[in-house]
N, C-alpha and C positions, 0 to 999 in steps of 0.2 A: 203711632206717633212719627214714623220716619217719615210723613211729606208735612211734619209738622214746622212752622219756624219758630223760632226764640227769639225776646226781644227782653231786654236789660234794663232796668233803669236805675238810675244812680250810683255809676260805678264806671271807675275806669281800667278794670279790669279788662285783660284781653277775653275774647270769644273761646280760644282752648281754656283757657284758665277755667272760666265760668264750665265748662262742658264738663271739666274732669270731677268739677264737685258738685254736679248732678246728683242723684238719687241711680243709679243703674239702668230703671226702667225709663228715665228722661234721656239717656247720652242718645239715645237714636235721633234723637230730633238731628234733621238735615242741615239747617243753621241757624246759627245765634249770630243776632247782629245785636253790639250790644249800642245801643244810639240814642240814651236820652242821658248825658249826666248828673241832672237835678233837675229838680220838678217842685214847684211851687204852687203857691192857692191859685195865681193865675193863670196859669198853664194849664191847656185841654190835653191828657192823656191821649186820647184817640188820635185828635188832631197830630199829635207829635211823633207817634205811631205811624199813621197812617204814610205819612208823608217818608220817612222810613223803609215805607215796602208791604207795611202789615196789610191785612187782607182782614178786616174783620168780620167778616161770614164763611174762613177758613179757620178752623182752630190754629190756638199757638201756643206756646207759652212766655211766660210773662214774667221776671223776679223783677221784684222790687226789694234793692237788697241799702242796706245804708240811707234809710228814708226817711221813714214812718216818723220817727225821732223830732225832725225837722218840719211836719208838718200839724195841722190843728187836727183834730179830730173830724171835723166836717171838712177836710181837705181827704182825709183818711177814707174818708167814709167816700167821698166824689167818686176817687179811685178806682177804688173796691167795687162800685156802680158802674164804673166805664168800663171794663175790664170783666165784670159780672155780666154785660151787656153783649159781650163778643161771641161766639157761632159756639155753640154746644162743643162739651170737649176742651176748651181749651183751658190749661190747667195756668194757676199764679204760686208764686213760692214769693212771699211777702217777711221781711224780716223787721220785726217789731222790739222794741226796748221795753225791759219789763220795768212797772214801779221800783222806787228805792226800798219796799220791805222784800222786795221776790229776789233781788240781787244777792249773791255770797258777798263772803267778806271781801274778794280778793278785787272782784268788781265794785264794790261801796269803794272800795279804796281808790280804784282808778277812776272811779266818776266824779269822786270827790275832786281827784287833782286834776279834771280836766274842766269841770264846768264851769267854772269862772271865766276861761280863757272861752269858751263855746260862747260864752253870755255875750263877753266884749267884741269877739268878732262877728258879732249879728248871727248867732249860728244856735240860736239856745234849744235846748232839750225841751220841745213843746207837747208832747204827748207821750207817753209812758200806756202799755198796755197791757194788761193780766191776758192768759191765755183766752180766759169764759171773755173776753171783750176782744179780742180782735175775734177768738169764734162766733161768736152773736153778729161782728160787722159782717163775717165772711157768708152766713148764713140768711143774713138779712139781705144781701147783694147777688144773690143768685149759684153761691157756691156750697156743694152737698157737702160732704165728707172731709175734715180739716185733722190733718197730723203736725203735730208740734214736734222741732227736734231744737233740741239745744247742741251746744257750740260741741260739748264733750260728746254729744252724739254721733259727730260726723265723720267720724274717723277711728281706727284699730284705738281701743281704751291704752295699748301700751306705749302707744305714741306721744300720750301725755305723761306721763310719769319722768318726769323732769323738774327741774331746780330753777330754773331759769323765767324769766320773766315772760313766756310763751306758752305758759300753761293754761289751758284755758278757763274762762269766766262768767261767769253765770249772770249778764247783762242783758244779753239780747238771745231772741230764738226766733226762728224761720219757721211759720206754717204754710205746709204746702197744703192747697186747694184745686 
């Protein structure tokens, strides 16, 4: 992976930031450039990519992190096909919103207080996906092998043991492909 590049989408997070919360065997990739900050039904993936730097008959990788939520299923699925389409090798870390019975309490809680205001500012929660459904898109698009990690996954388990409103919630999960 190290003459691999990284490419971002939905997020304005800096390039170190995204690197440091890699998976270990990802931090070599040479750079992340993260250069799409939302992505919509009319937006071509590639195209927006492309234009960017990407090279797609060179592997890369690809997070789509803060997204999936926001778009329709057949937006989803577009994606997941452009992206499936790129040079062998290149890997996605796609982060998906689970339905309202897969969420804990602590997350019902916070969705609850958030989606009205989501509703009103044109920004609503359009898609919700069980793990066997976003693995069936990622499988059907050209990608083997899918690992699911949830948010408590990502990090030393004693770093959450806290009181405070930072604890983590069982709303959304990242499969890497």
């Amino acid at each position: 992976l190290r003459t691999t590049r990284g490419f971002g989408i939905g997020g304005s997070i800096s390039s170190s930031v995204m690197k440091n919360h890699l998976p270990p065997i990802l931090r070599s990739i040479d750079r992340i450039s993260v250069v799409i900050p939302t992505l919509n039904e009319a937006q071509r993936l590639p195209d927006r990519l492309v234009a960017e730097g990407c090279d797609p008959t060179r592997p890369a990788f690809v997070s789509c992190l803060g997204v999936t939520q926001y778009l329709t299923r057949s937006a989803i699925a577009g994606t997941l096909a452009d992206v499936g389409g790129f040079a062998a090798g290149t890997e996605l870390a796609v982060e998906y919103v689970l339905p309202q019975h897969l969420i804990d309490w602590a997350g019902r809680s916070f969705v609850d207080s958030i989606m009205e205001e989501a509703a009103t500012s044109h920004e609503p929660w359009l898609s919700p996906l069980t793990p066997e459904e976003i693995g069936e898109l990622l499988h059907q698009h050209g990608f083997g092998t899918v690992r699911h990690v949830a948010q408590r996954d990502m990090i030393d388990q004693r770093l959450w043991d806290r009181r405070d409103a930072l604890r983590p919630m069982g709303i959304s999960v990242i499969a890497q492909a």
